[in-house]
N, C-alpha and C positions, 0 to 999 in steps of 0.2 A: 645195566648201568655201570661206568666206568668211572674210578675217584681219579684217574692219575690223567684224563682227555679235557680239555677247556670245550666249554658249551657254551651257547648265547642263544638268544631270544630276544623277541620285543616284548618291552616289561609296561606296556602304556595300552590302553585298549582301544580295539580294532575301532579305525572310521577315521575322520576330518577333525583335526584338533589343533592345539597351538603347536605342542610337540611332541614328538615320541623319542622314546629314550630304547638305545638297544643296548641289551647288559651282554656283558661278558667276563665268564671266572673259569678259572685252572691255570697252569701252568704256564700258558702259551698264549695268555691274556696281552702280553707287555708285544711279544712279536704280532698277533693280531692287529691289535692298535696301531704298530707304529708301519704297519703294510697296507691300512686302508685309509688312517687320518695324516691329515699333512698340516700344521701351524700354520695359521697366518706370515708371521717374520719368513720364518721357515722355506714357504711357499714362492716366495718374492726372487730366491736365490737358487743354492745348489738344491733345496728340496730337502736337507741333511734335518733328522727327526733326532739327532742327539739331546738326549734330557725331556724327551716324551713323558715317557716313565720313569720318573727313579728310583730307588728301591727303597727311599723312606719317604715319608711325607704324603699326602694329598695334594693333587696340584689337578686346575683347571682351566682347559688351553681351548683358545677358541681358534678353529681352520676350517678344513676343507673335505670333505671324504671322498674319496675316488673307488674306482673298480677297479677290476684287474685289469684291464686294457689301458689302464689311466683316466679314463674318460672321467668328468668330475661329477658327483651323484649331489651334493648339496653340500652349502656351510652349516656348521656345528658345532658343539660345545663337546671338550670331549674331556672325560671326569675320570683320573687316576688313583684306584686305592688300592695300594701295597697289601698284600700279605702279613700278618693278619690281621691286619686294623681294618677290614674290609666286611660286610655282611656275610659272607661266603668264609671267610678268614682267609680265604686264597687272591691271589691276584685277580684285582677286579679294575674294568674298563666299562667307563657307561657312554653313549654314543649321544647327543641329544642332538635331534635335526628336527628338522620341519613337521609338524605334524602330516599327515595323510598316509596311507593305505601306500599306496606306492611308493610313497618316497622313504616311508621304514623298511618295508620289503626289498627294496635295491638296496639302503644299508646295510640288512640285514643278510642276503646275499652274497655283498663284499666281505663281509665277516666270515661266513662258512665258507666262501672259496679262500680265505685268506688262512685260512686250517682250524678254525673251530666247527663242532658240529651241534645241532637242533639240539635245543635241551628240552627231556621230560618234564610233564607237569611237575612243580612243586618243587623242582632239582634244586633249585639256588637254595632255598629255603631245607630242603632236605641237607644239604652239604653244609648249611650252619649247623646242622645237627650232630652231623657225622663227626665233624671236627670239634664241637664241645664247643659253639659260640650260645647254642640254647638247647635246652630241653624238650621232649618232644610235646608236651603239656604246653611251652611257650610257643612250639610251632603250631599246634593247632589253633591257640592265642591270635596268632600273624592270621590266619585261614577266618578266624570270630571277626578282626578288626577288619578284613576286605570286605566281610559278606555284612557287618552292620549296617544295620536299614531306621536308626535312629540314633540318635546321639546319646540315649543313655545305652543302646547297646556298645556302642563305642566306647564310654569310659568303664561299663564292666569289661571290653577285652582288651584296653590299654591297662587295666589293673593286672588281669590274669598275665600278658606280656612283661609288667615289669617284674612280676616275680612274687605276686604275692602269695600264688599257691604254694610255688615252690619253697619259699620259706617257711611254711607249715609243713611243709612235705620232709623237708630236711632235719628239721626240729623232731620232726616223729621218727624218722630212720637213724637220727645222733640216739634217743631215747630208747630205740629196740636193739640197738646194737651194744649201750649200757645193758640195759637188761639179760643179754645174750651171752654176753662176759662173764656177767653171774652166776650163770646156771652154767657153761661153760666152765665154770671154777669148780662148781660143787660135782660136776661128772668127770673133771682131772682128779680131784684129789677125792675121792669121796669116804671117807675117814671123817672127812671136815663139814658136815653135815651147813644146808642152807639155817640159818636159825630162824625163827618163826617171822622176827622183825623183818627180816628181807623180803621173806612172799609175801607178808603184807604189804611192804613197799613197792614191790611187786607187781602184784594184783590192781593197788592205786595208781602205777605211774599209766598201767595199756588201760585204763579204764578212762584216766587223764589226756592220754595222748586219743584214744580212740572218740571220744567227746570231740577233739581238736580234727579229727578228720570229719566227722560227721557236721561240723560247723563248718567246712569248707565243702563237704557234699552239699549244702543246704546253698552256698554261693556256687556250683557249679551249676545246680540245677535250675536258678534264678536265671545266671546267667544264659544257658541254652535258652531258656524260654526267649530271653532277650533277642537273640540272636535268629530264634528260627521262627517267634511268634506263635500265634495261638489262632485257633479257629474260634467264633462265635455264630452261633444259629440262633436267628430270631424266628423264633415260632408263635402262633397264636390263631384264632380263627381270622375269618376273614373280615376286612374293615375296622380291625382294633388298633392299628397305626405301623403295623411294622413297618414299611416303605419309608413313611415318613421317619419315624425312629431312626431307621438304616442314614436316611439324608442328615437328620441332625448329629448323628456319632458322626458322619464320613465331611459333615459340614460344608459339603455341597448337596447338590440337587443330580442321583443319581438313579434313585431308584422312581418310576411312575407313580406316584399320588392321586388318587382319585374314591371318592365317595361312593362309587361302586363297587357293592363287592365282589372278589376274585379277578379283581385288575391285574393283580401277580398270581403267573401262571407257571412260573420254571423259578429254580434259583438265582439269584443276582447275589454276585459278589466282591468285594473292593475291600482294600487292606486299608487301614485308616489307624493311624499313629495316636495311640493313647496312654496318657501316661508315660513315653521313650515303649511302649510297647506294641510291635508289627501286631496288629489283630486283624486275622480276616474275618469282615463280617460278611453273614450268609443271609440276605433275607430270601424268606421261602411263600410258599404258595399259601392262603389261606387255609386251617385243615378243619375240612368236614365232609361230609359225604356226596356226594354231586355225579348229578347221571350224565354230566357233560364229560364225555369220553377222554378230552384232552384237559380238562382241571382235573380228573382224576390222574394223571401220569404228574400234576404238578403236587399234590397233596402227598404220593408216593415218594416224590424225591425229595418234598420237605419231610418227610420220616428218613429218610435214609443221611439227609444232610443234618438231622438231630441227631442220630445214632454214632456218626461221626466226628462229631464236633467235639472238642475240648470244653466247651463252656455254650450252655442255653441261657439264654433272655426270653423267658412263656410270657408274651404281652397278653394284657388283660384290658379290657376298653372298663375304666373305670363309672362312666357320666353312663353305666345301663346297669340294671338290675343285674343280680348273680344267676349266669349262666351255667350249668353242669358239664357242658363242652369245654369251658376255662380250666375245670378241675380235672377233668380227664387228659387233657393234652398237659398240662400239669403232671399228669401222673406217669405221663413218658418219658419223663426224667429221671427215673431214681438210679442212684448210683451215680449219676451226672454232677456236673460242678454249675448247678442251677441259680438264676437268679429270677424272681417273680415281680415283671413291670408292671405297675398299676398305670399305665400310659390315659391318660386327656383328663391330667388334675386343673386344669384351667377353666374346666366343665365343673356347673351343677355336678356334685358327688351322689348318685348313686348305689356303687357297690359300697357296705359297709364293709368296716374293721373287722367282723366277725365273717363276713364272707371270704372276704380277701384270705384272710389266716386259713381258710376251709382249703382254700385255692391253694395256698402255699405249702401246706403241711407239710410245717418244717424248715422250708426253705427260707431264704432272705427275700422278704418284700418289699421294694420302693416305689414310690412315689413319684410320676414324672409326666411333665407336658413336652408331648417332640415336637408340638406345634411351636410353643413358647422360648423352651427350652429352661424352664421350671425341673430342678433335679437333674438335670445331665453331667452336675459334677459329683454327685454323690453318684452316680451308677456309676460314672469310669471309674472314682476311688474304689469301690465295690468291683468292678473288674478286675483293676490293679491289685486289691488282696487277695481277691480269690483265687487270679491266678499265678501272683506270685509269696503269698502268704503273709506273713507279719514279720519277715526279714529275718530270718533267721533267732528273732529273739524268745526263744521256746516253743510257740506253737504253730501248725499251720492252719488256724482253725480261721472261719471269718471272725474278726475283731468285733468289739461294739458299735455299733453307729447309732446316731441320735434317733431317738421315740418318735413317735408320733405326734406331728406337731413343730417339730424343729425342722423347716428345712422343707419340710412336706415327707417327711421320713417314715416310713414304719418299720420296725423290729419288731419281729416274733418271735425271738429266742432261739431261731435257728441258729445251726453251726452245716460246715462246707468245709469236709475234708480235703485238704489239698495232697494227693498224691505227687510224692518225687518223681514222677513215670510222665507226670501231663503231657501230651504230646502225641503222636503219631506213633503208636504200640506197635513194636516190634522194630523200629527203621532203625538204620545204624544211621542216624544225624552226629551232626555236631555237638560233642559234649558227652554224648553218650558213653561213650569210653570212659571218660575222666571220671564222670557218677558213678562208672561198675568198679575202677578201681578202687575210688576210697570208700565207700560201698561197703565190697569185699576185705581191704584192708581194717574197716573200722569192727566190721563182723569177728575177724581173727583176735584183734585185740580184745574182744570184750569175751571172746571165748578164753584168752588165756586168764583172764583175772576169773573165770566162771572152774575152770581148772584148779588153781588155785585154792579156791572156797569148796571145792570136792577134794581136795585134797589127793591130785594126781599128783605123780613122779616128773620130777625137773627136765626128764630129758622130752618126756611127752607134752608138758606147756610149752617146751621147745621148740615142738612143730610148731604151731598155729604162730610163737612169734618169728620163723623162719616164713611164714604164708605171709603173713602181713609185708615183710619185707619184701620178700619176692612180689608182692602186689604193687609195691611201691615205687618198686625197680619199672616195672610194665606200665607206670603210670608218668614218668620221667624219662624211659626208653634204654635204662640201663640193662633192663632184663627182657625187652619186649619182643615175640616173635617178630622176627622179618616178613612175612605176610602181613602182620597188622600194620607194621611201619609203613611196606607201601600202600593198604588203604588209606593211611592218614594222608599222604602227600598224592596221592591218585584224586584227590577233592581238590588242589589247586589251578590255576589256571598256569600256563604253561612259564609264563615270564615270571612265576612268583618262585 
């Protein structure tokens, strides 16, 4: 990759649209444009492109784009932004012509035979980087607000793009650099000994500042979830409604309904927006033991597709006596981020209170008809805390919800730990990074105030608040290998 060569790309996606726009930035942005677009006025006469570009201002001219032969490729709008007032900070030229496939590609064409060349996924975006227009944190931000698949993922990465991490971020590296000063003072003169009041002060500011990361770990990790969604498995024996359930969350009619059981025989799945949150829901095969060779490979992959999932729904067919099969596939959950459906309250009730709780042990159980659609807002709320907790405001346990009786509610006093990891263990996603940094930085600071209270040497609390720092650098991109940097922009599409 080259900073000092002009690149372009089509920055609009691929197909039939109203328009595509062809970007172009570097150096040699102003002679590109003024060798492949020609102004309307312009065009009528000598062809003379004086005042195309000029080297201040935004300006936006509508013409003609031609190829190298002259031949004329389409009319366009063609978009001038100077250095460094420009996304890029560099000279930037934007092409807008006709939507379609071929007719961006012949402009795009004119442009690399006119002397720019293909730009790398993520380049433009990368080269706001490079040149200090944003942060690497706010570029991954750009990469959260392409891929949002709901509008509340969209205003968490319009938050994290205007800068609200980085304002914590900067707040904590002003406060480790005070700190650094200090102890710095006491290893120049050391005669002049730190006095007790200072490591107390000390000790309280990374314990303060390290709180202050860990409340923005707790918003990055909301926000990934946002962004990349959540798996859900509905599991249960066969004919206790998951099908229907699946239809009433996806609130069409997707999955086959039928009174028979073991109608679902393989998994069926569709993402269904709940709460602003991408959740894939999984319904599965009915699980029980069956000598029909092919419900047995679908009872198989509903275990596999419970084992995998971020979040179970064990439906339980409420309007029948207490089953032992309901408690056992129940019991396939532990360590899971479980919720226990009492599914066909619409029916004569059946299973009691005391069964249910037998069933649940432990878990959160509600109440609901998928026929009706009785309780289907207290389960998405119940999804929405589970799997994104109680908002950063101290715990991530599940909240209270109304008793038995409210709503068609039961609560049994479970609690549902929510791990900062939810998601797909081990994958380097979106966000991931951002969590390990302030993670790792908020770890360091809480070591230095633990230092401190063992009554270690100034120079040695030193390290851990040089780790933090240096963590903070790699989460900003002040400090960050150049390998990570290009994984980061290796996730963009190529016009971004």
């Amino acid at each position: 990759m080259f900073r000092g060569d002009t690149i372009a790309a089509i920055a609009t996606p691929a197909g039939i649209g109203g328009i595509a726009v062809i970007r172009v930035s570097g150096p040699g942005a102003r002679d590109v444009a003024e060798r492949v677009f020609v102004p309307a006025r312009a065009s009528s006469d000598s062809g003379d492109a004086s005042g195309l570009c000029p080297a201040k201002g935004w300006v936006s001219k509508y013409g003609h784009v031609y190829d190298g032969s002259g031949d004329l490729i389409d009319e366009a709008i063609m978009s001038w932004m100077p250095g460094p007032s420009s996304y890029t900070r560099e000279d930037v030229a934007e092409i807008s012509c006709h939507g379609g496939t071929a007719v961006a590609r012949a402009v795009l064409q004119a442009v690399l035979e006119a002397g720019a060349r293909i730009a790398q996924p993520g380049e433009f975006t990368r080269r706001a980087f490079l040149n200090g227009r944003i942060s690497l944190e706010q570029a991954e931000a750009v990469l959260s607000m392409i891929n949002a698949r709901t509008e509340r993922a969209r205003r968490a990465a319009s938050s994290f793009l205007g800068g609200r991490l980085g304002a914590k971020v900067r707040k904590a590296q002003e406060t480790i650099v005070s700190l650094m000063t200090l102890i710095e003072a006491s290893l120049d003169f050391p005669e002049e000994d730190i006095p007790d009041v200072a490591l107390k002060e000390l000790a309280d500011e990374s314990v303060r500042i390290a709180s202050l990361l860990e409340e923005a770990w707790r918003d990055a990790s909301r926000g990934r979830i946002l962004w990349e969604g959540v798996s859900v498995a509905i599991v249960g024996r066969p004919n206790v409604g998951k099908s229907r359930l699946l239809n009433a969350l996806l609130g069409e009619e997707r999955a086959i309904v039928s009174e028979s059981p073991g109608t679902t025989r393989d998994v069926v799945s569709e993402v269904a927006n709940i709460r602003g949150i991408p959740i894939r829901l999984i319904d599965t095969a009915g699980m029980r033991d069956s000598a029909d060779p092919v419900e047995r490979i679908g009872v198989e992959r509903a275990r596999t597709a419970l084992k995998d999932a971020d979040v179970a729904l064990a439906v339980v067919d409420g309007s029948v006596p207490f089953d032992r099969a309901d408690m056992e596939i129940a019991a396939q959950t532990p360590g899971k981020h479980a919720i226990i459906v009492i599914n066909k309250c619409d029916l004569p009730e059946e299973l009691g209170r005391e069964d249910a709780q037998r069933i649940a042990a432990g878990r959160l159980c509600l109440k609901v008809s998928a026929l009706t659609g009785e309780g289907l807002d207290r389960l998405e709320e119940a999804i929405e805390t589970l799997v994104l907790g109680d908002g950063g405001r101290g715990s991530n346990s599940m909240g209270p919800l109304p008793a038995a009786g409210e709503g068609g509610t039961w609560i049994n006093g479970g609690h549902s730990e929510i791990g900062m990891g939810l998601g797909r263990e081990g994958s380097e996603l979106l966000g991931m990074r951002r969590e390990d940094c302030l993670r790792r930085a908020a770890s360091s600071l809480r070591d230095v105030a633990r230092g401190v209270e063992e009554g270690m040497p100034p120079d040695m609390v030193s390290i851990d608040l040089r780790a933090a720092m240096d963590t903070l650098g790699e989460l900003t991109g002040e400090t960050t290998r150049e390998d990570i940097v290009d994984r980061v922009f290796a996730q963009f599409c190529v016009g971004k």
